[in-house]
Z-matrix of the N, CA and C atoms (Angstrom, degrees):
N
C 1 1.453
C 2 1.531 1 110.66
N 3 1.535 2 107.39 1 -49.56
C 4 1.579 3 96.87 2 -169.95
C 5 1.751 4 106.27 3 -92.55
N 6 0.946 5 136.77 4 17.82
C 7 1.589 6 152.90 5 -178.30
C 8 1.435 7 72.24 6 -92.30
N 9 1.381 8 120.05 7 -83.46
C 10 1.693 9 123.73 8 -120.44
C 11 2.148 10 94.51 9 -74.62
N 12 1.460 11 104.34 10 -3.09
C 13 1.790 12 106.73 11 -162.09
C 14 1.991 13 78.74 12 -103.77
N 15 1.088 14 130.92 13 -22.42
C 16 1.481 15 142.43 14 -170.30
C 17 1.504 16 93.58 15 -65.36
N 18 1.731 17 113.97 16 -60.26
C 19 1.184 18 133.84 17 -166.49
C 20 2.051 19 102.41 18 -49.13
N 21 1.207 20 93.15 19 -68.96
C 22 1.672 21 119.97 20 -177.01
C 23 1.490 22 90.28 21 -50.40
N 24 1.150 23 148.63 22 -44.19
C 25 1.569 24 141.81 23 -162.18
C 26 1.390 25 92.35 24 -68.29
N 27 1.437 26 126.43 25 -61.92
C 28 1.106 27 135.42 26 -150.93
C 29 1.351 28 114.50 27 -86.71
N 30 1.351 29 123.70 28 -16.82
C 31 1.673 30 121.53 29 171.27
C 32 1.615 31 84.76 30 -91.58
N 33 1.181 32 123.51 31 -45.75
C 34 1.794 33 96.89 32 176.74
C 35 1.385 34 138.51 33 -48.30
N 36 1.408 35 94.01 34 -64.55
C 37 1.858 36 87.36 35 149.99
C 38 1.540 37 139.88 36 -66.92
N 39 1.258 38 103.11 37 -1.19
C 40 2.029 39 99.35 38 159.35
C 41 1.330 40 113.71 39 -81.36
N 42 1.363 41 122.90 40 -12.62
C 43 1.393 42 108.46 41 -171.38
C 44 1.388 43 108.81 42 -94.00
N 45 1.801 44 112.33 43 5.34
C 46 1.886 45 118.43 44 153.78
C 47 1.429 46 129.50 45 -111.99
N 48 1.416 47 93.99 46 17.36
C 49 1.976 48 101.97 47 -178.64
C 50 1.461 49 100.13 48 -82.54
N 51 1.144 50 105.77 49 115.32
C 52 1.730 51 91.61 50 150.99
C 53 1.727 52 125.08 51 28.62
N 54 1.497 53 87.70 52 65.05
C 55 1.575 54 88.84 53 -173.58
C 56 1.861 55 98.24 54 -118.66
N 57 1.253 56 112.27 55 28.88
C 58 1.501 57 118.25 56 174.80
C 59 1.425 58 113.39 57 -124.48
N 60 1.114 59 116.51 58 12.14
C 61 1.478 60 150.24 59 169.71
C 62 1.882 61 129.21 60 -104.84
N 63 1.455 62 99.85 61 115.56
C 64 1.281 63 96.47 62 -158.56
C 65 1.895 64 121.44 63 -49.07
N 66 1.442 65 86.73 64 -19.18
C 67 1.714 66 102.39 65 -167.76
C 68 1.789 67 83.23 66 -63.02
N 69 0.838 68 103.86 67 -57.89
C 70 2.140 69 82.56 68 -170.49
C 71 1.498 70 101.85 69 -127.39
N 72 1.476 71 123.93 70 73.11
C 73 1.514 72 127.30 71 178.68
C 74 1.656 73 110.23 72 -97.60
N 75 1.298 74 103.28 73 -15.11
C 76 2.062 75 95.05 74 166.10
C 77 1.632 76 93.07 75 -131.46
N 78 1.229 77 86.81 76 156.40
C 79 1.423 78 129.50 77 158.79
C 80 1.679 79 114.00 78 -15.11
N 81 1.432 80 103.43 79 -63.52
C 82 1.453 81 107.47 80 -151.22
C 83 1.982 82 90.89 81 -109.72
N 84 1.400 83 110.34 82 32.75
C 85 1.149 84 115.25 83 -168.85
C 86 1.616 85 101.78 84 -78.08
N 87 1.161 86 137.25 85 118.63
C 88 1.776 87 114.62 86 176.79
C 89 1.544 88 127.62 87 -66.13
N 90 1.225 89 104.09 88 -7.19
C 91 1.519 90 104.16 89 163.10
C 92 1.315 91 125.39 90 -66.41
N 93 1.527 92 99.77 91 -33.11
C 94 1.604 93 102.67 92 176.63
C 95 1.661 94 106.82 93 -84.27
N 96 1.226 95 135.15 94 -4.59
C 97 1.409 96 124.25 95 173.92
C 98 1.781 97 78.24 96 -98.86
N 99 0.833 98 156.23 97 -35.40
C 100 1.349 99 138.16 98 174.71
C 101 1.476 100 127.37 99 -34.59
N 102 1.809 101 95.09 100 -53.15
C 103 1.040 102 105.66 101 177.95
C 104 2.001 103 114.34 102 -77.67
N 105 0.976 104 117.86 103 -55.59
C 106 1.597 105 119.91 104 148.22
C 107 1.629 106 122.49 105 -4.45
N 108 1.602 107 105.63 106 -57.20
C 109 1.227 108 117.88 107 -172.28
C 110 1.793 109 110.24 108 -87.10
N 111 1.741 110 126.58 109 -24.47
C 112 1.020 111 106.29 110 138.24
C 113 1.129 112 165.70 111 -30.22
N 114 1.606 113 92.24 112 -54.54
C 115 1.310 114 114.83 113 174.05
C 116 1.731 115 121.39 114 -77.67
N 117 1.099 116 123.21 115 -22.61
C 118 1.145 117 135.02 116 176.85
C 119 1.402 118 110.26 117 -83.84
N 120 1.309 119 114.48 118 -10.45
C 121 1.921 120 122.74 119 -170.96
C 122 1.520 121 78.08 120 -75.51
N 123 1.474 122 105.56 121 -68.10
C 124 1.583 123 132.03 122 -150.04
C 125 1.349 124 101.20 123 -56.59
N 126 0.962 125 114.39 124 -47.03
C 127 1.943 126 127.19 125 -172.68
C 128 1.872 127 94.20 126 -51.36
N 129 1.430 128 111.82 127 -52.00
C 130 1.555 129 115.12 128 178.97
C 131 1.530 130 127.47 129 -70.11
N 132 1.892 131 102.35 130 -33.83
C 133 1.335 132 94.16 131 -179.53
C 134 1.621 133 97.40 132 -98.80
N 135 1.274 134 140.09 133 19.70
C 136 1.902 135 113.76 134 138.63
C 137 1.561 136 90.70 135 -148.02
N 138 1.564 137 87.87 136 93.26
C 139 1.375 138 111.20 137 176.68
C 140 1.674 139 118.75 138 -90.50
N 141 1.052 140 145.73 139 17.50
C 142 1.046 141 164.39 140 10.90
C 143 2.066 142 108.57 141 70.49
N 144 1.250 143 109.78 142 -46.04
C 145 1.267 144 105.24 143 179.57
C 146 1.370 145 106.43 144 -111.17
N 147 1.461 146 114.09 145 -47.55
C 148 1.493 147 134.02 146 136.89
C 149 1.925 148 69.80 147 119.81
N 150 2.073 149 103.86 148 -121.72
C 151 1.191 150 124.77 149 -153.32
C 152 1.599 151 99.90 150 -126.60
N 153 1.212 152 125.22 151 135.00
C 154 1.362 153 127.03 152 176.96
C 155 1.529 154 111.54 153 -120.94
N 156 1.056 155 124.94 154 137.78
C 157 1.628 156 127.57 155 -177.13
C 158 1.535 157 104.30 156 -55.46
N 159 1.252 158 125.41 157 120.33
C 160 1.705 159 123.01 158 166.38
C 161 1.747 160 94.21 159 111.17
N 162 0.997 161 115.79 160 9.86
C 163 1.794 162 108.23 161 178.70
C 164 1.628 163 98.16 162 -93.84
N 165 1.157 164 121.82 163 -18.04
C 166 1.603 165 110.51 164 -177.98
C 167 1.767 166 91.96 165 -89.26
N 168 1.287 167 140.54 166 -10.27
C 169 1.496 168 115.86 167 159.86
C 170 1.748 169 111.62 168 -74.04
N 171 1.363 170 100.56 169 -33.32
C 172 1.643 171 89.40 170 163.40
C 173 1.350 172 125.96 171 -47.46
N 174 1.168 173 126.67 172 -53.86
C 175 1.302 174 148.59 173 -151.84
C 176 1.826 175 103.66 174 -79.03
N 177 1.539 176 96.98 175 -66.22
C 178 1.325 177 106.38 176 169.60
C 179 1.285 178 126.78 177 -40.10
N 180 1.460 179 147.54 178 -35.98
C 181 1.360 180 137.99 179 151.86
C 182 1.578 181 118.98 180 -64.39
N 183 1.341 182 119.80 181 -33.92
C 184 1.748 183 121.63 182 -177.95
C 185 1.633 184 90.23 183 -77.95
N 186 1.546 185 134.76 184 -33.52
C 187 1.396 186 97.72 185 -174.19
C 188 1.962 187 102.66 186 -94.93
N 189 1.301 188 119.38 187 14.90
C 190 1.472 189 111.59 188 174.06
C 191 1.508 190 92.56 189 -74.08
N 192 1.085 191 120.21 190 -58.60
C 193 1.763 192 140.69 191 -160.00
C 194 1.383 193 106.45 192 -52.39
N 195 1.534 194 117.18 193 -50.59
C 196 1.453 195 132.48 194 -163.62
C 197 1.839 196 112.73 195 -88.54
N 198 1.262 197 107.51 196 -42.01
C 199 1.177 198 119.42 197 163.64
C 200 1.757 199 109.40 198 70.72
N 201 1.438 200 123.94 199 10.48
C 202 0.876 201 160.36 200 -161.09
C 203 1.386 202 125.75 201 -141.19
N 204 1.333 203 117.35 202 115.90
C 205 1.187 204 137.29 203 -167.61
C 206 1.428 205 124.82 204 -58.70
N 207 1.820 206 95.78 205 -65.64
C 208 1.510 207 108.79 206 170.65
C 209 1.861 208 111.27 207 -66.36
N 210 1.208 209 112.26 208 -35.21
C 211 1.413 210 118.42 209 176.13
C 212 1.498 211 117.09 210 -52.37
N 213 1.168 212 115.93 211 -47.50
C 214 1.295 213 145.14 212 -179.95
C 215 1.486 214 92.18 213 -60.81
N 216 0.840 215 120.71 214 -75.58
C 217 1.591 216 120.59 215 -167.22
C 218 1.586 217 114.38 216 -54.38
N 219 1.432 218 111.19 217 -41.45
C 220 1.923 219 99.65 218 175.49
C 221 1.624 220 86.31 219 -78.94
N 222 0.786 221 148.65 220 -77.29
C 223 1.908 222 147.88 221 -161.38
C 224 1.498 223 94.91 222 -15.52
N 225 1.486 224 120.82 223 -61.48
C 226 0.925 225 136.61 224 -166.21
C 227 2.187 226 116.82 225 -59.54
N 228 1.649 227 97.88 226 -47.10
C 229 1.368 228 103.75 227 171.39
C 230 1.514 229 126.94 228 -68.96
């Protein structure tokens, strides 16, 4: 139950990150499941805090910079 409401937080707020920016300007861009798939790591490993609205603008500049997935993800913790 609370995974699958984690999920719904986080495709809701991707569809206002930085989507006027070439790094994730369509849909099927893989940066933007990049960024998606961060956040959903993170949402599980301090699940306990889970996902907060405005953490994918965090995220979204450390993974432009890092360009790197796993990098992105400790930068990010």
């Amino acid at each position: 139950q609370r995974s699958s409401c984690l999920v719904l937080l986080i495709e809701k707020d991707m569809l206002r990150t930085d989507r006027s920016l070439p790094f994730y300007d369509e849909d099927d861009n893989p940066n933007v499941n990049l960024l998606h798939d961060v956040l959903l790591t993170y949402s599980f490993y301090n699940f306990d805090l889970g996902y907060c609205q405005g953490m994918s603008d965090v995220l979204s500049p450390i993974l432009y910079v890092m360009r790197d997935e796993t990098k992105s993800f400790w930068c990010f913790v």
